[in-house]
PDB file of N, H, CA, C and O in Angstrom:
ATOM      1  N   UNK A   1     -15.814 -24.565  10.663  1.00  0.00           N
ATOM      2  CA  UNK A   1     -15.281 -24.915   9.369  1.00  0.00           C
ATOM      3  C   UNK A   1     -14.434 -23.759   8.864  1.00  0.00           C
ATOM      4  O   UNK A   1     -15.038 -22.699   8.702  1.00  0.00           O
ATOM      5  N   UNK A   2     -12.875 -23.793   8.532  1.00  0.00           N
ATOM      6  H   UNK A   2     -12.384 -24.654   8.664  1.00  0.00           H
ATOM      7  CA  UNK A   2     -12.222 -22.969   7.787  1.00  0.00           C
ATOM      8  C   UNK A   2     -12.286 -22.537   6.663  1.00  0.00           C
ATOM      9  O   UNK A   2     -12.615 -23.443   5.896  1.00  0.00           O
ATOM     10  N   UNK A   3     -12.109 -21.428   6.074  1.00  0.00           N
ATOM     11  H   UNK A   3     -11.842 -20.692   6.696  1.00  0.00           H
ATOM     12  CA  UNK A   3     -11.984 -21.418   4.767  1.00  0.00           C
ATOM     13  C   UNK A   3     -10.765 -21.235   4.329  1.00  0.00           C
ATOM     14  O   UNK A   3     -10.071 -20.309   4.747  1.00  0.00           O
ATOM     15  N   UNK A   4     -10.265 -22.286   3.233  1.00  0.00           N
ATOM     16  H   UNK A   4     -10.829 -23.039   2.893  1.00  0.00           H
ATOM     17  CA  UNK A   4      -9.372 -22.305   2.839  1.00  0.00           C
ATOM     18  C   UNK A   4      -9.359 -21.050   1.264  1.00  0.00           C
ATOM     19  O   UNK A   4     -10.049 -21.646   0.437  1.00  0.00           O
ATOM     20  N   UNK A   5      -8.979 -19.964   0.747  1.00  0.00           N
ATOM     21  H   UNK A   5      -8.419 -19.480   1.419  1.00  0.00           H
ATOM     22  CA  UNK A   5      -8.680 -19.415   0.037  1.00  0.00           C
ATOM     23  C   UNK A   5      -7.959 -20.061  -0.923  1.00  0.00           C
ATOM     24  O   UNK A   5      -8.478 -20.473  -1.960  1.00  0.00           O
ATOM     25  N   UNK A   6      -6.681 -20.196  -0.632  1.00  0.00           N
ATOM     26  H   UNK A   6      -6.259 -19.861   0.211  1.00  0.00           H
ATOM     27  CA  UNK A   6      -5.737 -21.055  -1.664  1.00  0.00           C
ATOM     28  C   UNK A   6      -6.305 -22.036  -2.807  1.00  0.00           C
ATOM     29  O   UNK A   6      -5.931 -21.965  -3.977  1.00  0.00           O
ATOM     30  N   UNK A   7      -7.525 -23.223  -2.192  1.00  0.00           N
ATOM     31  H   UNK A   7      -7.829 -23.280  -1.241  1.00  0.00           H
ATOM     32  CA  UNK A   7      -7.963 -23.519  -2.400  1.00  0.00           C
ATOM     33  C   UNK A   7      -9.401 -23.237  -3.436  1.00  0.00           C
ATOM     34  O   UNK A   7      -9.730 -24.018  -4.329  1.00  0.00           O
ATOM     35  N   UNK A   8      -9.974 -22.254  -3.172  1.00  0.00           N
ATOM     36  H   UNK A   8      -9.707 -21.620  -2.446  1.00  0.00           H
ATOM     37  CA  UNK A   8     -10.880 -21.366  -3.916  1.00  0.00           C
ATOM     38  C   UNK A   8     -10.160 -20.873  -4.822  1.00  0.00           C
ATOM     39  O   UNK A   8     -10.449 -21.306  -5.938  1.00  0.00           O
ATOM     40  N   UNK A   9      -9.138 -19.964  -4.787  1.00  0.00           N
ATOM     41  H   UNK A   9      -8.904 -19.612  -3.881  1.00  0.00           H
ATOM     42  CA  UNK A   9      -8.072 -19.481  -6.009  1.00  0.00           C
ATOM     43  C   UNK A   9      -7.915 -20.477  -6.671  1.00  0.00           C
ATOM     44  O   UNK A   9      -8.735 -20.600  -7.581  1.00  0.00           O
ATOM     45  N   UNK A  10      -6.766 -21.684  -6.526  1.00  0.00           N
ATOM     46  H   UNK A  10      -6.100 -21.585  -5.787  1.00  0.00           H
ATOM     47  CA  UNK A  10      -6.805 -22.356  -7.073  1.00  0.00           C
ATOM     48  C   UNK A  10      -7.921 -23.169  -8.253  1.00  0.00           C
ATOM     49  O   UNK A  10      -7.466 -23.501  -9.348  1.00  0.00           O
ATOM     50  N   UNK A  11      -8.758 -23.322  -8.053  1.00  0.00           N
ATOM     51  H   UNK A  11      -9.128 -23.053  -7.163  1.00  0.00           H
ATOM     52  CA  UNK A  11     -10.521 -24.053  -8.615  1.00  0.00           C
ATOM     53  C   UNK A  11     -10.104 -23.005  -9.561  1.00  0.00           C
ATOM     54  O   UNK A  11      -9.473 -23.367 -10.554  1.00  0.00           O
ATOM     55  N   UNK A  12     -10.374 -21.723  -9.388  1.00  0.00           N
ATOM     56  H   UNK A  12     -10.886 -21.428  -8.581  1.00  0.00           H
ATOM     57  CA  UNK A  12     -11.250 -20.281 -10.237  1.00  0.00           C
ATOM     58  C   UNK A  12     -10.067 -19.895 -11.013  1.00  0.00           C
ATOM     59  O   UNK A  12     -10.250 -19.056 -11.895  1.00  0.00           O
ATOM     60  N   UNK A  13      -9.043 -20.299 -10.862  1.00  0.00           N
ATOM     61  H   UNK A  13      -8.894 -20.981 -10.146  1.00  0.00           H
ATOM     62  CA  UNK A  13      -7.319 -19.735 -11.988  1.00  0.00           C
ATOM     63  C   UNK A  13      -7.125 -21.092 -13.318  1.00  0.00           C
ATOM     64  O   UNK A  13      -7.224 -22.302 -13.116  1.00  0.00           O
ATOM     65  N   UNK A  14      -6.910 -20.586 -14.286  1.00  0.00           N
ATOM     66  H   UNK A  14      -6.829 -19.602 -14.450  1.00  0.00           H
ATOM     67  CA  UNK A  14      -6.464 -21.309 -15.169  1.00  0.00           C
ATOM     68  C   UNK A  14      -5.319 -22.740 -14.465  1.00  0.00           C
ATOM     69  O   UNK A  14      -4.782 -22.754 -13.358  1.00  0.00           O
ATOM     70  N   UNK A  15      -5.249 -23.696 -15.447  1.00  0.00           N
ATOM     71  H   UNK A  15      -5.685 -23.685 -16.346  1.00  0.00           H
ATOM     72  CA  UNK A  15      -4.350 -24.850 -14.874  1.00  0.00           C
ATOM     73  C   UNK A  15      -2.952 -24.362 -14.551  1.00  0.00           C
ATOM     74  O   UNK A  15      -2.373 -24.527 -13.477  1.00  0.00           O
ATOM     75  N   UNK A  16      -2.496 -23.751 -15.603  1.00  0.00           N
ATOM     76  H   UNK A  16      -2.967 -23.617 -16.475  1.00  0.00           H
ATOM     77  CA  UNK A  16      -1.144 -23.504 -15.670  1.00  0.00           C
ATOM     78  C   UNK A  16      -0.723 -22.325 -14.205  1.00  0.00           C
ATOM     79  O   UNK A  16       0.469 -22.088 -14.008  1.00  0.00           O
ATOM     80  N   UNK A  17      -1.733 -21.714 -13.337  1.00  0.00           N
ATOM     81  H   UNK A  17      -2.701 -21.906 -13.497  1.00  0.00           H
ATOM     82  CA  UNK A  17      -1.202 -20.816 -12.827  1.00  0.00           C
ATOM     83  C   UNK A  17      -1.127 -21.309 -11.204  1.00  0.00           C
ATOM     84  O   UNK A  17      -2.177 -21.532 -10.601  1.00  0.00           O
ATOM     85  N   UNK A  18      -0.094 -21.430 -10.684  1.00  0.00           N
ATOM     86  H   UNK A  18       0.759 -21.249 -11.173  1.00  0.00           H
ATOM     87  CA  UNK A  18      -0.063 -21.712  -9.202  1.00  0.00           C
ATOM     88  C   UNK A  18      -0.454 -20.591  -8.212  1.00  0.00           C
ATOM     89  O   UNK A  18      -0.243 -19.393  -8.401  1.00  0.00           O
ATOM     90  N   UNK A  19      -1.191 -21.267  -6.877  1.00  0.00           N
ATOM     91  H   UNK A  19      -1.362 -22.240  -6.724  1.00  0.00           H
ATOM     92  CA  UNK A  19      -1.346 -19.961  -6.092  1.00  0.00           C
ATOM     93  C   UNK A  19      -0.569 -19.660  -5.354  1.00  0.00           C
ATOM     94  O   UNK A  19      -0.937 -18.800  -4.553  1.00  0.00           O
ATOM     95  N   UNK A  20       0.670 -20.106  -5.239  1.00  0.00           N
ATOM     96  H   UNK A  20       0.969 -20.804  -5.889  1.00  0.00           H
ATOM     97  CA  UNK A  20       2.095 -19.077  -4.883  1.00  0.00           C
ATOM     98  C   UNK A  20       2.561 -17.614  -5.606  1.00  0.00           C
ATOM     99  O   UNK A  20       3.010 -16.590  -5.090  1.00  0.00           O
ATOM    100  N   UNK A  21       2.141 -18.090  -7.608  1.00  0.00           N
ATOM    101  H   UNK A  21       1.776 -18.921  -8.027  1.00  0.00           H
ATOM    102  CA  UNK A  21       2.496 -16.896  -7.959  1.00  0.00           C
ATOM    103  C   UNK A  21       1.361 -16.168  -7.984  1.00  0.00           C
ATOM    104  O   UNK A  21       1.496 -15.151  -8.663  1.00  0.00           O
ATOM    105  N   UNK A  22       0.244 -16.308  -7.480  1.00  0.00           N
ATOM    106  H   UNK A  22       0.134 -17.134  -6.928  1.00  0.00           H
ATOM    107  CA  UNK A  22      -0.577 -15.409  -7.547  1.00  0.00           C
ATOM    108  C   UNK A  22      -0.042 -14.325  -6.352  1.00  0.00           C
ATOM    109  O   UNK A  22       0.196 -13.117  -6.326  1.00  0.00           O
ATOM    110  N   UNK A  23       0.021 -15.592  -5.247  1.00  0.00           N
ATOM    111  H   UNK A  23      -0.172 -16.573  -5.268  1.00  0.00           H
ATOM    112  CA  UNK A  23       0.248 -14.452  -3.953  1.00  0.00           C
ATOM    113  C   UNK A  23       1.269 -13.524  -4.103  1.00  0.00           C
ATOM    114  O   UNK A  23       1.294 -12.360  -3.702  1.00  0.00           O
ATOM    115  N   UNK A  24       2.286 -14.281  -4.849  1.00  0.00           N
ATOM    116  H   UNK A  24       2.266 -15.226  -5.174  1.00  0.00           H
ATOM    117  CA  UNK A  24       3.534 -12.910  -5.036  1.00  0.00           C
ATOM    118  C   UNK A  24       3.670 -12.171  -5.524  1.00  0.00           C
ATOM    119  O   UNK A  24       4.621 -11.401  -5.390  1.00  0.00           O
ATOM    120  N   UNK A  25       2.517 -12.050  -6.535  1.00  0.00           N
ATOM    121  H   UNK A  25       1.744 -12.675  -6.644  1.00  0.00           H
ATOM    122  CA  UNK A  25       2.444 -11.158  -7.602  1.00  0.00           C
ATOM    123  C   UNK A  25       1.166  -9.626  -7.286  1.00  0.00           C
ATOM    124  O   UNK A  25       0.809  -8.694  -8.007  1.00  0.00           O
ATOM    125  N   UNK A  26       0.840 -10.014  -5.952  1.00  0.00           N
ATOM    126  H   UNK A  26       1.130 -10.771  -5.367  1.00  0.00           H
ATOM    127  CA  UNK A  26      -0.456  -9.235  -5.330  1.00  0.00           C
ATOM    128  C   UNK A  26       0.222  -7.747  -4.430  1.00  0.00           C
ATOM    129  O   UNK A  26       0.820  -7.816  -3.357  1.00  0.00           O
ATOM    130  N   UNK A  27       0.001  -6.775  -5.018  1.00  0.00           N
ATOM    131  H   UNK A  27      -0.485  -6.720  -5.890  1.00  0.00           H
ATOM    132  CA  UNK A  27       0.751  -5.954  -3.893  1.00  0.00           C
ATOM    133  C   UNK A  27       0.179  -5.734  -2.612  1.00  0.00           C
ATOM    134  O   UNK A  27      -1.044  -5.866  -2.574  1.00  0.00           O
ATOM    135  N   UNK A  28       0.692  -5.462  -1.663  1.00  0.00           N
ATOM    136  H   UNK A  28       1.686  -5.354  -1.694  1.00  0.00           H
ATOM    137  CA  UNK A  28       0.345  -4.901  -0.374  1.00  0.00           C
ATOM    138  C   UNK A  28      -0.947  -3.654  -0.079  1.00  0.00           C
ATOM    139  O   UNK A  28      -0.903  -2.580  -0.679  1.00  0.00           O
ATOM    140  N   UNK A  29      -1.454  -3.803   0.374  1.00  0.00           N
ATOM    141  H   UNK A  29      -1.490  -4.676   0.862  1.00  0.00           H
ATOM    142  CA  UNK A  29      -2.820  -2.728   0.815  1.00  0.00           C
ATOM    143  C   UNK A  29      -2.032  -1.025   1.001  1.00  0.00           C
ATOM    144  O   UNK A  29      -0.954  -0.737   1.522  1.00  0.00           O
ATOM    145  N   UNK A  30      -3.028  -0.163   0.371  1.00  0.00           N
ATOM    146  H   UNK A  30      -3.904  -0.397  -0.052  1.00  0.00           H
ATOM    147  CA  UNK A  30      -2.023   0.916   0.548  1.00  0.00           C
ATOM    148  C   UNK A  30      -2.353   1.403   2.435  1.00  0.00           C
ATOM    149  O   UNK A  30      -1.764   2.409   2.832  1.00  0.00           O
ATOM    150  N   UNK A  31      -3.042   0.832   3.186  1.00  0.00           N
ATOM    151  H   UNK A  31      -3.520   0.015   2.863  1.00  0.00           H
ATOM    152  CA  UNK A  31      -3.277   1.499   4.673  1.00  0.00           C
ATOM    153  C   UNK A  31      -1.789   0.661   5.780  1.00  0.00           C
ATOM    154  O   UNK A  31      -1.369   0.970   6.895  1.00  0.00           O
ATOM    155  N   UNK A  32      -1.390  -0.390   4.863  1.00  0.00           N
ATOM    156  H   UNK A  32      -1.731  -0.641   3.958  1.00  0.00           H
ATOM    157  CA  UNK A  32      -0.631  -1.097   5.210  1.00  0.00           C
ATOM    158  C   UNK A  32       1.257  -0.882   4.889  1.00  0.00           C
ATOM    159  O   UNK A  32       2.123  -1.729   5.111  1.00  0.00           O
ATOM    160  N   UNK A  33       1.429   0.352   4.385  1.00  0.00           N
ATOM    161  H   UNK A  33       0.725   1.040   4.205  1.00  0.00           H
ATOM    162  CA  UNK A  33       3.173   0.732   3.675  1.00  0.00           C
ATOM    163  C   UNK A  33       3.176   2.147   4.241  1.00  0.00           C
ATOM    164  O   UNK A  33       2.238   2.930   4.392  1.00  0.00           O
ATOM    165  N   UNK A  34       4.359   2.261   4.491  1.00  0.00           N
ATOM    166  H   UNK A  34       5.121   1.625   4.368  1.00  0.00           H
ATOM    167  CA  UNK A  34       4.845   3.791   4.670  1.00  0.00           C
ATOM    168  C   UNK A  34       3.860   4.186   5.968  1.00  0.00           C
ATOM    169  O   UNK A  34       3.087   5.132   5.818  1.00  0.00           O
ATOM    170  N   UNK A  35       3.886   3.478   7.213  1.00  0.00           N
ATOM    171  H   UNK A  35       4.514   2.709   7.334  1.00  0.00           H
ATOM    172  CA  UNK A  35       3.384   4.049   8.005  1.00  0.00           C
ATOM    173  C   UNK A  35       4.182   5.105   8.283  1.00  0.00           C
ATOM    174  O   UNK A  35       3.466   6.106   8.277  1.00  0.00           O
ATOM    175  N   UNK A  36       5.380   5.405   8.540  1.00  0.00           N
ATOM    176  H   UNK A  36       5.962   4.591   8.545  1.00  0.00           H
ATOM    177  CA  UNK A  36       6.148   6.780   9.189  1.00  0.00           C
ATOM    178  C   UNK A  36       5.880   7.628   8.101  1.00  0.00           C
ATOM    179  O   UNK A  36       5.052   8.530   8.227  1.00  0.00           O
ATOM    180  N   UNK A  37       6.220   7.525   7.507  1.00  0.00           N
ATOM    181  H   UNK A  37       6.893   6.792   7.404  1.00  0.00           H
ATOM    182  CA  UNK A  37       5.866   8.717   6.249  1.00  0.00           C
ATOM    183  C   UNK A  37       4.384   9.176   6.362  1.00  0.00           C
ATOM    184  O   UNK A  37       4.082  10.369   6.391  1.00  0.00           O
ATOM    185  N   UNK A  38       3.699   8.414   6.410  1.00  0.00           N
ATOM    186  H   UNK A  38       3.945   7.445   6.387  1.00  0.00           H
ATOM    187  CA  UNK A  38       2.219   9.076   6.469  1.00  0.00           C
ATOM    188  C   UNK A  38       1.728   9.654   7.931  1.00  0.00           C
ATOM    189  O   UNK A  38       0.933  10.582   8.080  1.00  0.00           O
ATOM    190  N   UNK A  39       2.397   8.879   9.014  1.00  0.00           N
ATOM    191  H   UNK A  39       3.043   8.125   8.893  1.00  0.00           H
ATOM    192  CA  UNK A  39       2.353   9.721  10.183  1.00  0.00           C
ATOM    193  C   UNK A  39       2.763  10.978  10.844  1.00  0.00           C
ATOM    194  O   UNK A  39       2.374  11.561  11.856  1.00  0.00           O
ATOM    195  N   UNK A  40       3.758  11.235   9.865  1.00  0.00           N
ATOM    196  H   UNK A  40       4.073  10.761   9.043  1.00  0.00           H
ATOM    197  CA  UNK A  40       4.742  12.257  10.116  1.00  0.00           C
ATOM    198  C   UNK A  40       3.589  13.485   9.217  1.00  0.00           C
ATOM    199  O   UNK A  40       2.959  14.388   9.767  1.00  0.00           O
ATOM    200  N   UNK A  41       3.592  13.211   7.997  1.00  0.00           N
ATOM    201  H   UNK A  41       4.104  12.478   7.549  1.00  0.00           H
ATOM    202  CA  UNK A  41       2.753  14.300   7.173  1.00  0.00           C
ATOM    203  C   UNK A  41       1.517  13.967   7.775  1.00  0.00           C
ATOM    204  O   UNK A  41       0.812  14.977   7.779  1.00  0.00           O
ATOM    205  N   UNK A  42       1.103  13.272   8.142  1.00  0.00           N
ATOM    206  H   UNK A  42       1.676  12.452   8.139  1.00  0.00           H
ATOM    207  CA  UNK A  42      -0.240  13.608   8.960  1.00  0.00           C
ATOM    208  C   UNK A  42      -0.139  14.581  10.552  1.00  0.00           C
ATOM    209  O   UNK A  42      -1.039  15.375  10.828  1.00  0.00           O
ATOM    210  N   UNK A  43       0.624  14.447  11.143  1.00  0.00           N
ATOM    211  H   UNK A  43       1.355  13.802  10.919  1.00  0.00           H
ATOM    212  CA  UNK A  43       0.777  15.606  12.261  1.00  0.00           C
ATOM    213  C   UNK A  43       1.199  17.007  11.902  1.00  0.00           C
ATOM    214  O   UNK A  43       0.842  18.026  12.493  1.00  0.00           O
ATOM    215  N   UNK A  44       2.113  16.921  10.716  1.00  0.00           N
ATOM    216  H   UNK A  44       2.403  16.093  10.236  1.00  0.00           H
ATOM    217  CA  UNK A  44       2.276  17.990   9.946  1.00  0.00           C
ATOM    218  C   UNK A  44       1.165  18.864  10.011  1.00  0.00           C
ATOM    219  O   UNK A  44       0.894  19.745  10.827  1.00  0.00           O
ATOM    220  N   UNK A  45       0.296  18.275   8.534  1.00  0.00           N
ATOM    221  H   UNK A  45       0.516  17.560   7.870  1.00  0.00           H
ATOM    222  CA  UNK A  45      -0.678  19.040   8.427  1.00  0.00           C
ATOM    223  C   UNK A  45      -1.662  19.502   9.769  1.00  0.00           C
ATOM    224  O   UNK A  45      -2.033  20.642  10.047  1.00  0.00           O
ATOM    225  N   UNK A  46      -1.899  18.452  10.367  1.00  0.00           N
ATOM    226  H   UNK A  46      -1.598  17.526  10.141  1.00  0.00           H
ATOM    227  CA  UNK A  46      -3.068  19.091  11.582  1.00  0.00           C
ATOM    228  C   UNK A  46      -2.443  19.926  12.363  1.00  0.00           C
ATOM    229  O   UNK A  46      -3.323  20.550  12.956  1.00  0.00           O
ATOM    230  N   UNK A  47      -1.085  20.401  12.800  1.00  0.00           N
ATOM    231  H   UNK A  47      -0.370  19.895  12.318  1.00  0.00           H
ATOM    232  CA  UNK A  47      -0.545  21.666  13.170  1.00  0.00           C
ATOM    233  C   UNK A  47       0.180  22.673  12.047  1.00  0.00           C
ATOM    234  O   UNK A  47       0.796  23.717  12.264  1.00  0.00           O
ATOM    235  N   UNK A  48       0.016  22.280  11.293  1.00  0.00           N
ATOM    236  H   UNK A  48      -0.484  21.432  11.116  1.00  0.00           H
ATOM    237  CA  UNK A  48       0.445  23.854  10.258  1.00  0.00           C
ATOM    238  C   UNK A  48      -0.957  24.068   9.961  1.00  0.00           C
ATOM    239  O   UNK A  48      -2.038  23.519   9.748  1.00  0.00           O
ATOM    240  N   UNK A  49      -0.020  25.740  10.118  1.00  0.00           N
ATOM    241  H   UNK A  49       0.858  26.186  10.291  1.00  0.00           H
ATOM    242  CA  UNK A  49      -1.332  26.671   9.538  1.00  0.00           C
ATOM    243  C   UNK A  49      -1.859  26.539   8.119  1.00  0.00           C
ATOM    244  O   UNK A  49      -3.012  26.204   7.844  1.00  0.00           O
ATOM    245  N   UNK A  50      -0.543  26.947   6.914  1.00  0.00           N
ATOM    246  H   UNK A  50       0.393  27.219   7.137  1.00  0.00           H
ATOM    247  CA  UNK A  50      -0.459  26.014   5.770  1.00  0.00           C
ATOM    248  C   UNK A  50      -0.167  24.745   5.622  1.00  0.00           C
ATOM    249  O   UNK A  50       1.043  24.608   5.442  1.00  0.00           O
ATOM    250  N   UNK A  51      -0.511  24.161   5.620  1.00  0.00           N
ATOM    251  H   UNK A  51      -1.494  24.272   5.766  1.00  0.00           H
ATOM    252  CA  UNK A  51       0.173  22.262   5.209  1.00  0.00           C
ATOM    253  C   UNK A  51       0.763  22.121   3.713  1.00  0.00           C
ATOM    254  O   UNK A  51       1.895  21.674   3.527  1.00  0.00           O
ATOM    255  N   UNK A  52       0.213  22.391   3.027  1.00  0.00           N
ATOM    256  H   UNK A  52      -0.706  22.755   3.179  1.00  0.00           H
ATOM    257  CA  UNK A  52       0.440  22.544   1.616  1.00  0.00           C
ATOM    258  C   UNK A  52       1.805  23.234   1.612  1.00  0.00           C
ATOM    259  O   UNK A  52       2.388  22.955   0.564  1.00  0.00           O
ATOM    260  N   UNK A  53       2.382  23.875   2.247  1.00  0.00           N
ATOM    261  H   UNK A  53       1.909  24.102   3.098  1.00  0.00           H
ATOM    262  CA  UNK A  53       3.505  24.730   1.850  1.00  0.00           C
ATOM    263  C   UNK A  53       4.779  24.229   3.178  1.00  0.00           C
ATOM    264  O   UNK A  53       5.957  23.994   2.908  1.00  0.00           O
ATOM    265  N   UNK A  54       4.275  24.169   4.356  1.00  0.00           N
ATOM    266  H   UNK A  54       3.318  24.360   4.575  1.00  0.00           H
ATOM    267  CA  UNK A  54       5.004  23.888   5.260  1.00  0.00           C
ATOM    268  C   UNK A  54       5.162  22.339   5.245  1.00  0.00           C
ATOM    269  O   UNK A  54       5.949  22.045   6.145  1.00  0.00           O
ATOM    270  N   UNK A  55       4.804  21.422   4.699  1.00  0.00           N
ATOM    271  H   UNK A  55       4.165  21.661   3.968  1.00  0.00           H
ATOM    272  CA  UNK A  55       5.298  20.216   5.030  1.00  0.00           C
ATOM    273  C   UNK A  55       4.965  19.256   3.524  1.00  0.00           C
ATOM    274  O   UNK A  55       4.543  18.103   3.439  1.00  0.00           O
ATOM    275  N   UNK A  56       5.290  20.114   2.566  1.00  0.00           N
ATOM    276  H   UNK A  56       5.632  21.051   2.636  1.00  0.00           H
ATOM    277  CA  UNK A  56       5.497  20.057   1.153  1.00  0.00           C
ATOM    278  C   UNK A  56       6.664  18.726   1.341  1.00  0.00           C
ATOM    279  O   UNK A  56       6.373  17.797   0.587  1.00  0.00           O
ATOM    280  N   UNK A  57       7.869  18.471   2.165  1.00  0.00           N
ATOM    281  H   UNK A  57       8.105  19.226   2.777  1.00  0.00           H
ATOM    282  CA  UNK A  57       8.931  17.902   1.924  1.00  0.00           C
ATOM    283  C   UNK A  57       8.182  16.280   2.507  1.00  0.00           C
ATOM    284  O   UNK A  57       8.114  15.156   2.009  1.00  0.00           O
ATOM    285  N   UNK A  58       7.809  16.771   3.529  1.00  0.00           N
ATOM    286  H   UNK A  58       7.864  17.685   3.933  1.00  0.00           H
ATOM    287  CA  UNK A  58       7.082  15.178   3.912  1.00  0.00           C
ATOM    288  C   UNK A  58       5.748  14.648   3.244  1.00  0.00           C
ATOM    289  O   UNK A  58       5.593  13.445   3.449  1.00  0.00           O
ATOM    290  N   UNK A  59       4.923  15.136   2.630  1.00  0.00           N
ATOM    291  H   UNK A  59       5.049  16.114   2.463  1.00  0.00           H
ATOM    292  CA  UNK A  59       4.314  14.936   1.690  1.00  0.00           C
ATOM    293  C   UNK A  59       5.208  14.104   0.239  1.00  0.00           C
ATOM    294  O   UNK A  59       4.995  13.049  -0.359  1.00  0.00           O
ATOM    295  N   UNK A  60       5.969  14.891   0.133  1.00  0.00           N
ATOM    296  H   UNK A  60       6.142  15.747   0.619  1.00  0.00           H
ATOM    297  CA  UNK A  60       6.804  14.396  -1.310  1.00  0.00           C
ATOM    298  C   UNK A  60       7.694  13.010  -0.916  1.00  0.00           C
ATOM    299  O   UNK A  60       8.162  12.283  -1.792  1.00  0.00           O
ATOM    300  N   UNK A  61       7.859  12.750   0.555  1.00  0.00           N
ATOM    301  H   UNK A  61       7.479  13.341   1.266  1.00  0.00           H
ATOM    302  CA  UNK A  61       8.499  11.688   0.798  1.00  0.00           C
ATOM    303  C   UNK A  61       7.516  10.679   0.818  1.00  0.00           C
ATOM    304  O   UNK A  61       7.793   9.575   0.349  1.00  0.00           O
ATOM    305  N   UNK A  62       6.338  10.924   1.327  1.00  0.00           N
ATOM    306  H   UNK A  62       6.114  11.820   1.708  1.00  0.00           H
ATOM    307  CA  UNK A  62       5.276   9.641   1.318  1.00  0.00           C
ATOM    308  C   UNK A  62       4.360   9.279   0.331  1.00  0.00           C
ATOM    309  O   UNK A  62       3.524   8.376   0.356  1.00  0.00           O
ATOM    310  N   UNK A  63       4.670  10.251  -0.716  1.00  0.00           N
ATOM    311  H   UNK A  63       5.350  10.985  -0.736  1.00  0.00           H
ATOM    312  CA  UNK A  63       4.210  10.020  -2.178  1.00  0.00           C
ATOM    313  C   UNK A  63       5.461   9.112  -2.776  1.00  0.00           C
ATOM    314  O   UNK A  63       5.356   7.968  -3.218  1.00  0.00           O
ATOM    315  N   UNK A  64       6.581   9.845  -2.687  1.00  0.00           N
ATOM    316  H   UNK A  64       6.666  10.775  -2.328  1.00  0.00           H
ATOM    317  CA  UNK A  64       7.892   8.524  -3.327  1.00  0.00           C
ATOM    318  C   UNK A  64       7.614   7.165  -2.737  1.00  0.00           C
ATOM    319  O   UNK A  64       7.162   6.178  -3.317  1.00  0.00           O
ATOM    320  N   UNK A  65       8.047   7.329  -1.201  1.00  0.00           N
ATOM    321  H   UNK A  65       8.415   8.131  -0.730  1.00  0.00           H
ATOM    322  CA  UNK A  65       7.352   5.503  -0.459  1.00  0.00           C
ATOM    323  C   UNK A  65       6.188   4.847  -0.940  1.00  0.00           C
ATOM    324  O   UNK A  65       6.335   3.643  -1.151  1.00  0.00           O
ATOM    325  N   UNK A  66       4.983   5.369  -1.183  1.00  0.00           N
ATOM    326  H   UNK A  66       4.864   6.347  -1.012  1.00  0.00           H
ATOM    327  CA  UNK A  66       3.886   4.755  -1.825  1.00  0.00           C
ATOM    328  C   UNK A  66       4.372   4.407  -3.034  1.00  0.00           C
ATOM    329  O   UNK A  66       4.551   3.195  -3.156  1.00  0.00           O
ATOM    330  N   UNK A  67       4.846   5.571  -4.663  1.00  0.00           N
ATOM    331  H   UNK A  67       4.701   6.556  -4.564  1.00  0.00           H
ATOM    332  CA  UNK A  67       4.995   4.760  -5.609  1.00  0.00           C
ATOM    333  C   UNK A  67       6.293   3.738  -5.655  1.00  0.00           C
ATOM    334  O   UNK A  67       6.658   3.163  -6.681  1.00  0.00           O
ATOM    335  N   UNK A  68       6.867   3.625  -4.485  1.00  0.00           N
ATOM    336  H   UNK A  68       6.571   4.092  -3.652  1.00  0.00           H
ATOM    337  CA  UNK A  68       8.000   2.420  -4.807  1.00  0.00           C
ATOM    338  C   UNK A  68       7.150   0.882  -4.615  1.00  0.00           C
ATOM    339  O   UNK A  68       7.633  -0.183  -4.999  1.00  0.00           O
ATOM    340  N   UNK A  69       5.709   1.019  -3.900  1.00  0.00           N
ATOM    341  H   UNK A  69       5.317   1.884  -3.588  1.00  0.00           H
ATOM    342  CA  UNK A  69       5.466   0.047  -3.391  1.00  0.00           C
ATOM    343  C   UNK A  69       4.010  -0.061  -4.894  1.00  0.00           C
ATOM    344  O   UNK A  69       3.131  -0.912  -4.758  1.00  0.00           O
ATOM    345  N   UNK A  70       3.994   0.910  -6.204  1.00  0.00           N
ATOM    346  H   UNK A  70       4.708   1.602  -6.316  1.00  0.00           H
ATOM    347  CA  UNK A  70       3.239   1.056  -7.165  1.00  0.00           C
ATOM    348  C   UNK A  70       2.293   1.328  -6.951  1.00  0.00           C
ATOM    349  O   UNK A  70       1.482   0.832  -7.733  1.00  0.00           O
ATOM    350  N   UNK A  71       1.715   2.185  -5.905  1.00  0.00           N
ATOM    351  H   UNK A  71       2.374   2.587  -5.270  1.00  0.00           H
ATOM    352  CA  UNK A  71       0.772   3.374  -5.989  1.00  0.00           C
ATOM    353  C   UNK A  71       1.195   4.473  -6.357  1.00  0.00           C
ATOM    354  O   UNK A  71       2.193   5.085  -5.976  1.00  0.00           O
ATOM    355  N   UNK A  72      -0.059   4.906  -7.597  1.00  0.00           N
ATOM    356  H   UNK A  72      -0.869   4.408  -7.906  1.00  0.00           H
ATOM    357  CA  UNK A  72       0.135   6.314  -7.927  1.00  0.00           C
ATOM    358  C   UNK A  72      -0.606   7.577  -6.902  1.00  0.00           C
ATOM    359  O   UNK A  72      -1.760   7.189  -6.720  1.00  0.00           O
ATOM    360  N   UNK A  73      -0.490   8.320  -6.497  1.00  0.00           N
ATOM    361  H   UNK A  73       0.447   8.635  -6.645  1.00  0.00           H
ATOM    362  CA  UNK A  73      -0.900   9.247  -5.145  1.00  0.00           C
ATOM    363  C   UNK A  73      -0.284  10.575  -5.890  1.00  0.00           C
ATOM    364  O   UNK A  73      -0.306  11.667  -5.323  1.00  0.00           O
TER     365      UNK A  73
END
C-alpha cells in the first residue's frame, strides 16, 4: 500500500490552500544546495593548518550560496 502525501496534506490544510502551492512554497533541505561550495571548504579546512584564515574566501562563498537558497549560516 502507498502512501500518498499530497493527499494527507491536502485533508490537514485549510480549503482554500492547494498542495501545489504548498510544495512550491517549501524550500530545499540544506544537505541538499551548494554541494561544490561546501566540498571545496570542506577539503580546505581538513588540510589547512588554519582554516579559519586560509580558506576564509570559500567559506564566505558557501555562506552566500546557502543564504540565496534562505538559510541563515
Amino acid at each position: 500500500m502507498a502512501f500518498d502525501l499530497s493527499q494527507e496534506v491536502s485533508q490537514n490544510m485549510p480549503k482554500d490552500v492547494k498542495v501545489s502551492e504548498v510544495q512550491q512554497t517549501s524550500k530545499p533541505k540544506p544537505c541538499c544546495v551548494c554541494l561544490d561550495e561546501k566540498t571545496a571548504r570542506d577539503e580546505c579546512m581538513l588540510v589547512s593548518e588554519d582554516g579559519r584564515k586560509q580558506c576564509a574566501d570559500l567559506i564566505s562563498s558557501y555562506k552566500s550560496c546557502m543564504k540565496e537558497y534562505g538559510f541563515n549560516v
